[in-house]
N, CA, C and O atoms as a Tripos MOL2 file, in Angstrom:
@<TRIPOS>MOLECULE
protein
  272   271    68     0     0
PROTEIN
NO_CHARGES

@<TRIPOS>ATOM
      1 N          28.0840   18.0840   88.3900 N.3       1 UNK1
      2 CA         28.1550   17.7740   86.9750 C.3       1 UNK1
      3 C          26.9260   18.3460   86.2720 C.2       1 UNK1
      4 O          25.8200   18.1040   86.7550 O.2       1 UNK1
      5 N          27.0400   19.1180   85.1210 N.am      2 UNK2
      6 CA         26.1440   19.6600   84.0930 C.3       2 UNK2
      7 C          26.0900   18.6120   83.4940 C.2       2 UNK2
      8 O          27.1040   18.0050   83.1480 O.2       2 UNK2
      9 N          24.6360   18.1230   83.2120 N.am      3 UNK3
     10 CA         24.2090   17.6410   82.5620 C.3       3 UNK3
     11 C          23.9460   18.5780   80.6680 C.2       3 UNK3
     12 O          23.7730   19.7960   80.7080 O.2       3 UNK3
     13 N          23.9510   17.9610   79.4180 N.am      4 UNK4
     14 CA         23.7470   19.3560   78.5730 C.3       4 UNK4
     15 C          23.0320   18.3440   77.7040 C.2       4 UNK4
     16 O          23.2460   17.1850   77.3470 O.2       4 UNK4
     17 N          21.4800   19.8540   77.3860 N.am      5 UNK5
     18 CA         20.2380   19.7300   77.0300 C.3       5 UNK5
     19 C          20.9570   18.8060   75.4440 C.2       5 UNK5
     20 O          22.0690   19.0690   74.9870 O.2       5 UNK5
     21 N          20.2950   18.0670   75.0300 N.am      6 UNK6
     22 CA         20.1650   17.2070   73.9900 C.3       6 UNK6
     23 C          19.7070   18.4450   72.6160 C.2       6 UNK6
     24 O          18.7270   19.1730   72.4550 O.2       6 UNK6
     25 N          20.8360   18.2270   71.9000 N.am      7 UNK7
     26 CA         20.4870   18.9820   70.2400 C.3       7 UNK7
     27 C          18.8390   18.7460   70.0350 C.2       7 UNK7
     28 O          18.2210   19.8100   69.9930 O.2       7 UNK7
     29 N          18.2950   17.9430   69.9440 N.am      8 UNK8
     30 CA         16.9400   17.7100   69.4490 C.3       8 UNK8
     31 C          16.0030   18.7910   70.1130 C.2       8 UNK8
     32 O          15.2130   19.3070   69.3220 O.2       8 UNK8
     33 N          15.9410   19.2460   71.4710 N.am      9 UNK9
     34 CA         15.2490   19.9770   72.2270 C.3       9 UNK9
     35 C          14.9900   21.5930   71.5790 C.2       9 UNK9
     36 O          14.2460   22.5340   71.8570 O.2       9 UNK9
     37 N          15.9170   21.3520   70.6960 N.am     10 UNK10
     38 CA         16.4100   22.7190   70.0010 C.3      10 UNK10
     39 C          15.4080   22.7750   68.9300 C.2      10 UNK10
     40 O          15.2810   23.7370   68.1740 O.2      10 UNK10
     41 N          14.6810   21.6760   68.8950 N.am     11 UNK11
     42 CA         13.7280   21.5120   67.5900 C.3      11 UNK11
     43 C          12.0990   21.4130   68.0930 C.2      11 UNK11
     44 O          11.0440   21.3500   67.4610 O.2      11 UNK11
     45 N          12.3740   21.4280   69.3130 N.am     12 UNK12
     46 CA         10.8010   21.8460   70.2690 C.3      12 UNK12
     47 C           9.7260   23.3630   70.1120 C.2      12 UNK12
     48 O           9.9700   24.4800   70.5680 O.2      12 UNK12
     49 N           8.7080   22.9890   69.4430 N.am     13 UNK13
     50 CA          8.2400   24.1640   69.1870 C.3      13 UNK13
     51 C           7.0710   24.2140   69.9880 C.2      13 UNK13
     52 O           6.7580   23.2120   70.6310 O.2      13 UNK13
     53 N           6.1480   25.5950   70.0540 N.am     14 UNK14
     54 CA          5.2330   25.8550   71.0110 C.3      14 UNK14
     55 C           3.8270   25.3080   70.6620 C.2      14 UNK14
     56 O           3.1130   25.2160   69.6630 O.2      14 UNK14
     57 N           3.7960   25.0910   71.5640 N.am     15 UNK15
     58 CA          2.1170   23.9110   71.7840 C.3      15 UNK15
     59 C           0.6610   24.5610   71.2410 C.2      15 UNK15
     60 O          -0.1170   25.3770   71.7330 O.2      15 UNK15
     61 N           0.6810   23.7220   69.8620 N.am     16 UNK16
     62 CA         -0.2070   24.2810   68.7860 C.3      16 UNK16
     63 C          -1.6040   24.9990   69.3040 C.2      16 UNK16
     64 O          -1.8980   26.0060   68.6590 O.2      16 UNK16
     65 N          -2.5860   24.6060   70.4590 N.am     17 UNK17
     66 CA         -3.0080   25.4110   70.6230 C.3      17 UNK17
     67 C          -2.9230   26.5080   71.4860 C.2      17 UNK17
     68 O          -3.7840   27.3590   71.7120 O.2      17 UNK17
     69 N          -1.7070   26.3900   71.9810 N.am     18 UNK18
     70 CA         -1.4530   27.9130   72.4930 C.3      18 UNK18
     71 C          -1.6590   29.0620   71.2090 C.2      18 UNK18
     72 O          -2.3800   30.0580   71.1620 O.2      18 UNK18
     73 N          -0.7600   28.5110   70.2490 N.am     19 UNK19
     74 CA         -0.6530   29.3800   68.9710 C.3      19 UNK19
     75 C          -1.9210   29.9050   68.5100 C.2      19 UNK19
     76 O          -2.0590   31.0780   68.1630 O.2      19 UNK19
     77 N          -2.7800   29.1080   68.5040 N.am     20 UNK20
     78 CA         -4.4590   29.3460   68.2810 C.3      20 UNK20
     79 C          -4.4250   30.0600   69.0540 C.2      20 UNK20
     80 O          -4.1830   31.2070   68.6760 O.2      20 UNK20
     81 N          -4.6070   29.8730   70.3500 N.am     21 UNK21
     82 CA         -5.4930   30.8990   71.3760 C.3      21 UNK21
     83 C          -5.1380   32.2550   71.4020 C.2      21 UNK21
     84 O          -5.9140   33.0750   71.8920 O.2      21 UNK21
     85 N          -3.8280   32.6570   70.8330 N.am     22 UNK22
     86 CA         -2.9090   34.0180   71.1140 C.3      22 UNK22
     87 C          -3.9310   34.1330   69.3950 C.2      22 UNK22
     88 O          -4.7360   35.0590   69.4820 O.2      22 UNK22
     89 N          -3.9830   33.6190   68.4110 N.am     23 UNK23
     90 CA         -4.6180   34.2350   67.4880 C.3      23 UNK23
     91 C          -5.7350   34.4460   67.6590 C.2      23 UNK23
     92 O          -6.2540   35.4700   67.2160 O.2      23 UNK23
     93 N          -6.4760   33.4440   68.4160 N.am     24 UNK24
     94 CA         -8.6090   34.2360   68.6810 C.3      24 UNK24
     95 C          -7.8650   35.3220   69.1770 C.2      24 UNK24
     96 O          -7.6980   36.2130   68.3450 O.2      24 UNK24
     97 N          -7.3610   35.5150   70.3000 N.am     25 UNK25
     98 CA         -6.8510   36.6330   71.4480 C.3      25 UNK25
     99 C          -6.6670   37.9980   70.1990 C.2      25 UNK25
    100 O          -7.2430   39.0760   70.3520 O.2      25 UNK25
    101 N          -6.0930   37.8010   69.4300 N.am     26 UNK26
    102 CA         -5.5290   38.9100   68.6350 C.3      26 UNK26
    103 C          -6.4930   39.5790   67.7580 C.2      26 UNK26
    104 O          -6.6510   40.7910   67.6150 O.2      26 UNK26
    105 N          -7.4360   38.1150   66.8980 N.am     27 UNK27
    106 CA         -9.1770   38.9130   66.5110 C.3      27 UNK27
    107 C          -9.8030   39.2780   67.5020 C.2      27 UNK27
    108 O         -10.3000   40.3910   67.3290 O.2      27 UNK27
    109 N         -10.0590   38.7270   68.7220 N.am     28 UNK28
    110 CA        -10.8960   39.4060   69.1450 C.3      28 UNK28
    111 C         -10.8670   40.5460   69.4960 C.2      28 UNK28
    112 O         -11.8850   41.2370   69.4670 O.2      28 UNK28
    113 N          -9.3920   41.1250   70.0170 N.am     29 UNK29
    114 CA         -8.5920   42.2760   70.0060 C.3      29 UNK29
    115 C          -8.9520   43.5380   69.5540 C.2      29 UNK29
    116 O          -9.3690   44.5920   70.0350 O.2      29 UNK29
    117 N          -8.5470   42.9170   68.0770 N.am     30 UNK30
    118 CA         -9.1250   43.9910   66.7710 C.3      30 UNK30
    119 C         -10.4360   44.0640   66.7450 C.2      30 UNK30
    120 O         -10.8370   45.1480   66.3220 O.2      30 UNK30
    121 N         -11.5880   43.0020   67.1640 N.am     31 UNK31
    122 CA        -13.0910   43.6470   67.2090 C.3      31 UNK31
    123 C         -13.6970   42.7140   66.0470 C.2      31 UNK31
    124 O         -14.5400   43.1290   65.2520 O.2      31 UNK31
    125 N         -13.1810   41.4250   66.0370 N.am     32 UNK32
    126 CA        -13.6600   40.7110   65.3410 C.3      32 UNK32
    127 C         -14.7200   39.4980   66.4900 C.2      32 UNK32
    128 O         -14.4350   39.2400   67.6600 O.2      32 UNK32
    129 N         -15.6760   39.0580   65.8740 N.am     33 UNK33
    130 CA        -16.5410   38.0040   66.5530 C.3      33 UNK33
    131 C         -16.2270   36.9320   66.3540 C.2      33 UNK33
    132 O         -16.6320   36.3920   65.3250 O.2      33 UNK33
    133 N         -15.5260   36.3410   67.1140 N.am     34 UNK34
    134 CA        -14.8070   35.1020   67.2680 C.3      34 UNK34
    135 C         -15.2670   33.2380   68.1550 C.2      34 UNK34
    136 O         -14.8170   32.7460   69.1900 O.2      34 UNK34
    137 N         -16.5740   32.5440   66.8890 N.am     35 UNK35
    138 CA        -17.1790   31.7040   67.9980 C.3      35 UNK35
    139 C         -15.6380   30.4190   67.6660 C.2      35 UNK35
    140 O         -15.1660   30.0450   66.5920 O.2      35 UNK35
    141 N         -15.3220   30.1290   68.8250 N.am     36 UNK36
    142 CA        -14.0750   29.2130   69.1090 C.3      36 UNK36
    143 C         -14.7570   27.9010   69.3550 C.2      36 UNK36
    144 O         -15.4480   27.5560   70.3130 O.2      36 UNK36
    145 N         -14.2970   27.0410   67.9320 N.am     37 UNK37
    146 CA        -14.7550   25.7400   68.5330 C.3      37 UNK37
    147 C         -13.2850   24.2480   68.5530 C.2      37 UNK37
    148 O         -13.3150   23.0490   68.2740 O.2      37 UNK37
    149 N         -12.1990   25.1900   69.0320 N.am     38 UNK38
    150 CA        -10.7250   24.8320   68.8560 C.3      38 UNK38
    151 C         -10.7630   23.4170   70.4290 C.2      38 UNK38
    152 O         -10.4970   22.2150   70.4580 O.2      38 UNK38
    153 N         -11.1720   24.2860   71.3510 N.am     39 UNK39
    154 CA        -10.9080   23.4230   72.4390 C.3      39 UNK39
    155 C         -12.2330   23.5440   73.1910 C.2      39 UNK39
    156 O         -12.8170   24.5860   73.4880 O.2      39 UNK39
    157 N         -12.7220   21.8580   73.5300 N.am     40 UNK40
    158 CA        -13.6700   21.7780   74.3520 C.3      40 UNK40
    159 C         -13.7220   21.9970   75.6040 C.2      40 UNK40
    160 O         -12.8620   21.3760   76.2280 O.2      40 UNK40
    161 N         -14.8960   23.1160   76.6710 N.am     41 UNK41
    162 CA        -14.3530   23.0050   77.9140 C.3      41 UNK41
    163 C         -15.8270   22.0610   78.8820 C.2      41 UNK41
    164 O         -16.6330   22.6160   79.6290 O.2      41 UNK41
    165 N         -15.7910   20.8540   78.6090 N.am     42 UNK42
    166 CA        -17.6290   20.9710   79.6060 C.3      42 UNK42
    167 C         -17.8580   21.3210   80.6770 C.2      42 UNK42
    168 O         -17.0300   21.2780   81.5870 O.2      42 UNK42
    169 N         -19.2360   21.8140   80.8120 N.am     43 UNK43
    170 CA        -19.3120   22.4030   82.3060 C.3      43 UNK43
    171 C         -20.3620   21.4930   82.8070 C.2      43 UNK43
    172 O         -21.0040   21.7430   83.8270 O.2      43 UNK43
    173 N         -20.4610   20.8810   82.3910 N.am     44 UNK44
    174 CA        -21.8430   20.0480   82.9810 C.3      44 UNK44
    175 C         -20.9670   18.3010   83.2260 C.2      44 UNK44
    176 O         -19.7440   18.2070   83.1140 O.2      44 UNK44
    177 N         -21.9070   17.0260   83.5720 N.am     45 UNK45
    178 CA        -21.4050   15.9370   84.1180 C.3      45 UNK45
    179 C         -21.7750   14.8720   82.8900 C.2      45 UNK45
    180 O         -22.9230   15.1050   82.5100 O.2      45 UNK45
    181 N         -21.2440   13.9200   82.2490 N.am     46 UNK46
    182 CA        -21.8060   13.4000   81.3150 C.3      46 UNK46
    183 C         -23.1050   12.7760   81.7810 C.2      46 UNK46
    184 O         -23.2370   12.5190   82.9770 O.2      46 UNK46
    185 N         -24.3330   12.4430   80.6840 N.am     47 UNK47
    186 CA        -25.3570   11.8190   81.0460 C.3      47 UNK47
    187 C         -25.1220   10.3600   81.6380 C.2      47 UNK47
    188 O         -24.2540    9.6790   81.0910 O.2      47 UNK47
    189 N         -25.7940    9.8510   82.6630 N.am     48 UNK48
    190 CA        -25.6250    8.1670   83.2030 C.3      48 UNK48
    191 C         -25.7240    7.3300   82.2120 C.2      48 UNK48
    192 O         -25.2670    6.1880   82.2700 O.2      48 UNK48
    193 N         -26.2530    7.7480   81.3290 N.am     49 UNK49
    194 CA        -26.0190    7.0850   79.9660 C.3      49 UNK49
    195 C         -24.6060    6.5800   79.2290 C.2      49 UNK49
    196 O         -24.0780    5.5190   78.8950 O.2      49 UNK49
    197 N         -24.3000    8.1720   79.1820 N.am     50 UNK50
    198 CA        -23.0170    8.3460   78.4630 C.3      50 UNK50
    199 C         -22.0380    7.2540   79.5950 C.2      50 UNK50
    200 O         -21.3590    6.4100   79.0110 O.2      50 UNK50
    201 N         -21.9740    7.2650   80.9570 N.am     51 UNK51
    202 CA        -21.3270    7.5610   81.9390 C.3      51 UNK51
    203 C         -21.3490    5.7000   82.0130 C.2      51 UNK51
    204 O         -20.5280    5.1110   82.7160 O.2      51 UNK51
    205 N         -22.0930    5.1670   81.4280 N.am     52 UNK52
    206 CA        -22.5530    3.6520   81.2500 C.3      52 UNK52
    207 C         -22.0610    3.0090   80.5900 C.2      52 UNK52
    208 O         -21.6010    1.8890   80.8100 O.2      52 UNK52
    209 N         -22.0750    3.9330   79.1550 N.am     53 UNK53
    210 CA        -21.2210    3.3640   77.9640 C.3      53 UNK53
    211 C         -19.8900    3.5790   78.0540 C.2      53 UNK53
    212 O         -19.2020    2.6620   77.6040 O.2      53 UNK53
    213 N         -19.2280    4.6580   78.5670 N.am     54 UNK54
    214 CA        -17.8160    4.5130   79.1450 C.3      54 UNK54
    215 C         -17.6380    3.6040   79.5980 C.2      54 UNK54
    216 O         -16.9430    2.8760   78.8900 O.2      54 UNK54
    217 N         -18.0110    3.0550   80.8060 N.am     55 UNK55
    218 CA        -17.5790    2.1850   81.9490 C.3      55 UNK55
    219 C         -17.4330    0.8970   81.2670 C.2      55 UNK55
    220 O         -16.3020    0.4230   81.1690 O.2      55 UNK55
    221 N         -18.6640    0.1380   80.6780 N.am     56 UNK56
    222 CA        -18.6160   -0.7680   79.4400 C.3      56 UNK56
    223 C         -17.5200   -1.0220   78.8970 C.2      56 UNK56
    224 O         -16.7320   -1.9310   79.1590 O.2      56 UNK56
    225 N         -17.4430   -0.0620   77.9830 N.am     57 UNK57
    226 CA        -16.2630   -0.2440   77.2120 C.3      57 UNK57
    227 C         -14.7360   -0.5200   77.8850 C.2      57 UNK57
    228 O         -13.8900   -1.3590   77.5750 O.2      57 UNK57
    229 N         -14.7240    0.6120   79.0200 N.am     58 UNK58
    230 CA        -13.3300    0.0230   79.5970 C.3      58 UNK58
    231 C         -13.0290   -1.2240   80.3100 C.2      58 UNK58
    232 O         -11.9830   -1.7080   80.7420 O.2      58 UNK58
    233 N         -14.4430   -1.6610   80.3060 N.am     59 UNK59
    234 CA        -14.2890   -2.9330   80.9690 C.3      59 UNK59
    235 C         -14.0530   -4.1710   79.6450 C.2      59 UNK59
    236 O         -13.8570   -5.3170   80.0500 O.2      59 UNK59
    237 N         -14.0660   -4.0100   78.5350 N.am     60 UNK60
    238 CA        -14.0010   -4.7970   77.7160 C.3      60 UNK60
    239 C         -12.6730   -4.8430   77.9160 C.2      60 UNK60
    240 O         -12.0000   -3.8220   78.0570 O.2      60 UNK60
    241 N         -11.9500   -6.6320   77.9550 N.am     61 UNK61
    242 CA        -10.9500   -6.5960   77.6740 C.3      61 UNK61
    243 C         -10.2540   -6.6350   76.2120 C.2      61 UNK61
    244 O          -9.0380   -6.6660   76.0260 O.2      61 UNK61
    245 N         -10.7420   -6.6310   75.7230 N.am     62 UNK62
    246 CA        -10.0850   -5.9160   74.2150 C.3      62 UNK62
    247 C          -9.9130   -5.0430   73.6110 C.2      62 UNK62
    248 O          -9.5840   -4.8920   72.4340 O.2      62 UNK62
    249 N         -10.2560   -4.0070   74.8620 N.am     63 UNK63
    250 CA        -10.2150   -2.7250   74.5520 C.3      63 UNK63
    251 C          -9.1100   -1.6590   74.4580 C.2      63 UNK63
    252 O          -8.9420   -0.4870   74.1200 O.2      63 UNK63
    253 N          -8.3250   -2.9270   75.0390 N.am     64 UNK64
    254 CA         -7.0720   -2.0300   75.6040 C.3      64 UNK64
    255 C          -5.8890   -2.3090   74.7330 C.2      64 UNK64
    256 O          -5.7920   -3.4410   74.2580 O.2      64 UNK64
    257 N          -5.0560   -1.4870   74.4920 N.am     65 UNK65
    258 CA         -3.8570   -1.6650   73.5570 C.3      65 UNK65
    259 C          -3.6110   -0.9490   72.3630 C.2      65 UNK65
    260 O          -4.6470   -0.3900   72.0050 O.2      65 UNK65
    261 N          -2.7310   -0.7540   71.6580 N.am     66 UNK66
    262 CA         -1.9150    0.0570   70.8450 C.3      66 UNK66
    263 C          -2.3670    0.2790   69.5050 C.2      66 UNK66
    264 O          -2.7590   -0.7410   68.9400 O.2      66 UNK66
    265 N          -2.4120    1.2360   68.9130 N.am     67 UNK67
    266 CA         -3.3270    1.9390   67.5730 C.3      67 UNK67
    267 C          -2.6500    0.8700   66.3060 C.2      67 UNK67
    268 O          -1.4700    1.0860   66.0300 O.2      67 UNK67
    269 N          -3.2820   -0.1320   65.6310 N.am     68 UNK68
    270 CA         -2.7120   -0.6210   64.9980 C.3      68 UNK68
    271 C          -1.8250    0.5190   63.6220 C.2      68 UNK68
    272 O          -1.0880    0.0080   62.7790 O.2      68 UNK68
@<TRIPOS>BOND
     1     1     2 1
     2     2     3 1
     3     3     4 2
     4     3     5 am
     5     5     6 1
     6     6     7 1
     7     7     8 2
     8     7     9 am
     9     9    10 1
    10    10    11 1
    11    11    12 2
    12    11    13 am
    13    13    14 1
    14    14    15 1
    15    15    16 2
    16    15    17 am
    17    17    18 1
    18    18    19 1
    19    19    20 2
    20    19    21 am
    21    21    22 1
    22    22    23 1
    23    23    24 2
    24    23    25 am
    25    25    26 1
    26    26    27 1
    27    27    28 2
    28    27    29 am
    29    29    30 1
    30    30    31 1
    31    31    32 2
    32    31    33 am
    33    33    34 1
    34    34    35 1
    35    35    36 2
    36    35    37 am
    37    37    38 1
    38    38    39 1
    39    39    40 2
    40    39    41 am
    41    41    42 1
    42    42    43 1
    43    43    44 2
    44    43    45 am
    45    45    46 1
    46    46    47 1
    47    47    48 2
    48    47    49 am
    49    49    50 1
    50    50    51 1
    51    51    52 2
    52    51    53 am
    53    53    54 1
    54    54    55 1
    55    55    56 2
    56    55    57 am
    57    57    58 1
    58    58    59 1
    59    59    60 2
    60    59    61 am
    61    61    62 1
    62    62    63 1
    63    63    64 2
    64    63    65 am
    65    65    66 1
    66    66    67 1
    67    67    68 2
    68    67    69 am
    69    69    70 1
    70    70    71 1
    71    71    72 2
    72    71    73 am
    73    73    74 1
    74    74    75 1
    75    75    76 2
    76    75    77 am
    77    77    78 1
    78    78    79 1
    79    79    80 2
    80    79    81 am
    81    81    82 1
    82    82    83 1
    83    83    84 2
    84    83    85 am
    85    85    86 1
    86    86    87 1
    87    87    88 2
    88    87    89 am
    89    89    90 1
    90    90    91 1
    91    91    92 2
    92    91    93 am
    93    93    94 1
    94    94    95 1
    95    95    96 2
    96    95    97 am
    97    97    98 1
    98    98    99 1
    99    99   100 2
   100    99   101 am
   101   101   102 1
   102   102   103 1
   103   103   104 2
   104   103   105 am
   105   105   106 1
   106   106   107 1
   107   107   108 2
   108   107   109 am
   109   109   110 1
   110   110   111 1
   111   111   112 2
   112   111   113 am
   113   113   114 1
   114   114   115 1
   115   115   116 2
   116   115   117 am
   117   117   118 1
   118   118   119 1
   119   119   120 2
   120   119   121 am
   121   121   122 1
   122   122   123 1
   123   123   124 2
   124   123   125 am
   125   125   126 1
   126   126   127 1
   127   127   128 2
   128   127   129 am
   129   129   130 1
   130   130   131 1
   131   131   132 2
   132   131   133 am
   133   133   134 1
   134   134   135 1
   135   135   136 2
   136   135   137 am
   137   137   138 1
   138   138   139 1
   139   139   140 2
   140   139   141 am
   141   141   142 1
   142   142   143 1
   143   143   144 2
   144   143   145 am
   145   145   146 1
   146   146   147 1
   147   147   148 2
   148   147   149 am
   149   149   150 1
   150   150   151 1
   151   151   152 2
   152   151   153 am
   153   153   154 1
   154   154   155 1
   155   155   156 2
   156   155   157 am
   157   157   158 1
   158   158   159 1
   159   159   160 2
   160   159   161 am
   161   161   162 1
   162   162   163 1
   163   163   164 2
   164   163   165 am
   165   165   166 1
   166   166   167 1
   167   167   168 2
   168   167   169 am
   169   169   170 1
   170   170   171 1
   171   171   172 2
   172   171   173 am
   173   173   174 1
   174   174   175 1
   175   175   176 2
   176   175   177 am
   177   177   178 1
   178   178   179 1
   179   179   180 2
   180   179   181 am
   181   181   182 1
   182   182   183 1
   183   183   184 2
   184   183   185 am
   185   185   186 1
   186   186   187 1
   187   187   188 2
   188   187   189 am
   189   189   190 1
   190   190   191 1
   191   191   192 2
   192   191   193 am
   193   193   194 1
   194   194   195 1
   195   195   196 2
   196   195   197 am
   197   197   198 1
   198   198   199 1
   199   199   200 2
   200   199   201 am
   201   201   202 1
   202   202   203 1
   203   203   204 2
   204   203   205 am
   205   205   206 1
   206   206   207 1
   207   207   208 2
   208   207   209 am
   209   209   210 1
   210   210   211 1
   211   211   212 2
   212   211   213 am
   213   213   214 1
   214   214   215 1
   215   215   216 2
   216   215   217 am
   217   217   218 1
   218   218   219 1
   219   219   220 2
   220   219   221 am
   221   221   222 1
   222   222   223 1
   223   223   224 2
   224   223   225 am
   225   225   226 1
   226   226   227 1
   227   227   228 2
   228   227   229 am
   229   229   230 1
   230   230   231 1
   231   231   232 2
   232   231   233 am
   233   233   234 1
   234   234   235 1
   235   235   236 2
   236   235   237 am
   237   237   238 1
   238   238   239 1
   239   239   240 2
   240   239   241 am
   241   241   242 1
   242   242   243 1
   243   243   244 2
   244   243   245 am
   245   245   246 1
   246   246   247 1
   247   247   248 2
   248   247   249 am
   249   249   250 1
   250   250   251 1
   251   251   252 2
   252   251   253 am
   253   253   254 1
   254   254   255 1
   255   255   256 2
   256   255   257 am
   257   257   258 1
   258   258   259 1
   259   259   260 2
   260   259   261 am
   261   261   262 1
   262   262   263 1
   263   263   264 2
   264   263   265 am
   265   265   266 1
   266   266   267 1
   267   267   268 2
   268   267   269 am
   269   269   270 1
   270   270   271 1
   271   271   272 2
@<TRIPOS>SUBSTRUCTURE
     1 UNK1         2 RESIDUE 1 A UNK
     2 UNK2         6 RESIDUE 1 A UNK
     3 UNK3        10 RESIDUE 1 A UNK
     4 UNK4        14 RESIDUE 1 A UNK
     5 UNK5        18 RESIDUE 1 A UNK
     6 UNK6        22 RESIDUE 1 A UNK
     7 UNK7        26 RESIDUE 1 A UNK
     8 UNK8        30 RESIDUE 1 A UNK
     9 UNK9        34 RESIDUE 1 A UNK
    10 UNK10       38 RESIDUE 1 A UNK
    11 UNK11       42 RESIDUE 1 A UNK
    12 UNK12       46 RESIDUE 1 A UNK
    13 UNK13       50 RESIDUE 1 A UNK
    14 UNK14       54 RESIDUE 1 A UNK
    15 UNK15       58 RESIDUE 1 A UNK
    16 UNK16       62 RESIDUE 1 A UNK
    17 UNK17       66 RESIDUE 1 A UNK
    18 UNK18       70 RESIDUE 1 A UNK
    19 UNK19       74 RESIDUE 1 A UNK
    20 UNK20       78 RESIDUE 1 A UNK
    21 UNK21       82 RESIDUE 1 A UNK
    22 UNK22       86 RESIDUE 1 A UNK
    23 UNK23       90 RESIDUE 1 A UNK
    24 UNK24       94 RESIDUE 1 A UNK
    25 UNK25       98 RESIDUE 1 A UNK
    26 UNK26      102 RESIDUE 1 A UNK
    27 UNK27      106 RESIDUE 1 A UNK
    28 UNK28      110 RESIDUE 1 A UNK
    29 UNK29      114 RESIDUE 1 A UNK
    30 UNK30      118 RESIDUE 1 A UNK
    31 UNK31      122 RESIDUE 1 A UNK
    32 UNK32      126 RESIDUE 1 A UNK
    33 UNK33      130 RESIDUE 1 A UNK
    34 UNK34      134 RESIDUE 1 A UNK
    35 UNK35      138 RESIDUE 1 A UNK
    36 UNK36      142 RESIDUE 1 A UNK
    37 UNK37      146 RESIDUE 1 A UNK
    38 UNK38      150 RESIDUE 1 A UNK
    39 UNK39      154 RESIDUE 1 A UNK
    40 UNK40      158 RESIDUE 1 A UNK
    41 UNK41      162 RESIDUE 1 A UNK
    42 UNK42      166 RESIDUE 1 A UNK
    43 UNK43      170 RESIDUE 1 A UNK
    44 UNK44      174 RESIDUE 1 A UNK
    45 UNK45      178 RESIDUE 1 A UNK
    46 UNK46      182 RESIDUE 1 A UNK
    47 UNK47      186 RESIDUE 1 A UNK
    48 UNK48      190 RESIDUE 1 A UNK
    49 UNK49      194 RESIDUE 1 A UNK
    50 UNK50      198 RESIDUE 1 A UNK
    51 UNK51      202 RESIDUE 1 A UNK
    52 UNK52      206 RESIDUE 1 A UNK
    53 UNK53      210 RESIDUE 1 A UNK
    54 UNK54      214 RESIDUE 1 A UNK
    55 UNK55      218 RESIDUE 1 A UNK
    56 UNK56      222 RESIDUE 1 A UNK
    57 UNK57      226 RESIDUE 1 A UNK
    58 UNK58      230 RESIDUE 1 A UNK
    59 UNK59      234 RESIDUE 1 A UNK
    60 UNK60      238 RESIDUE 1 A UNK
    61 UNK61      242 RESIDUE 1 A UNK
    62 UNK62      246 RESIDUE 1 A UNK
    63 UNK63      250 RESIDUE 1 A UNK
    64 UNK64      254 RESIDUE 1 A UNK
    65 UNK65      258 RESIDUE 1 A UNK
    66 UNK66      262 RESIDUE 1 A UNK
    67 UNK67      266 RESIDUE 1 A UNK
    68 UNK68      270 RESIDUE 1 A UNK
């Protein structure tokens, strides 16, 4: 049995920053200087600091639950 893809799927469009990245891709192409501050990548570990105040917080139980 075929299952058949749902009408709505038909209304799925491509994942916004892909769309970005094919456009830096296309200035930089042409020879344009392109500083990208679209998507973060870190290369480093957060500070024990930072890494403190995370933990904190997820431990609050009221922290958890749905965007009013």
């Amino acid at each position: 049995m075929i299952i058949p893809l749902a009408h709505r799927a038909d209304q799925t469009q491509e994942y916004y920053f892909s769309v970005k990245l094919a456009e830096v891709r296309q200035l930089i192409s042409a020879g344009h200087d392109v500083i990208n501050m679209g998507i973060g990548n870190p290369d480093m570990m957060p500070s024990d600091a930072t890494l403190d105040a995370l933990t904190s917080s997820a431990l609050q139980p009221d922290a958890h639950g749905y965007q009013s």
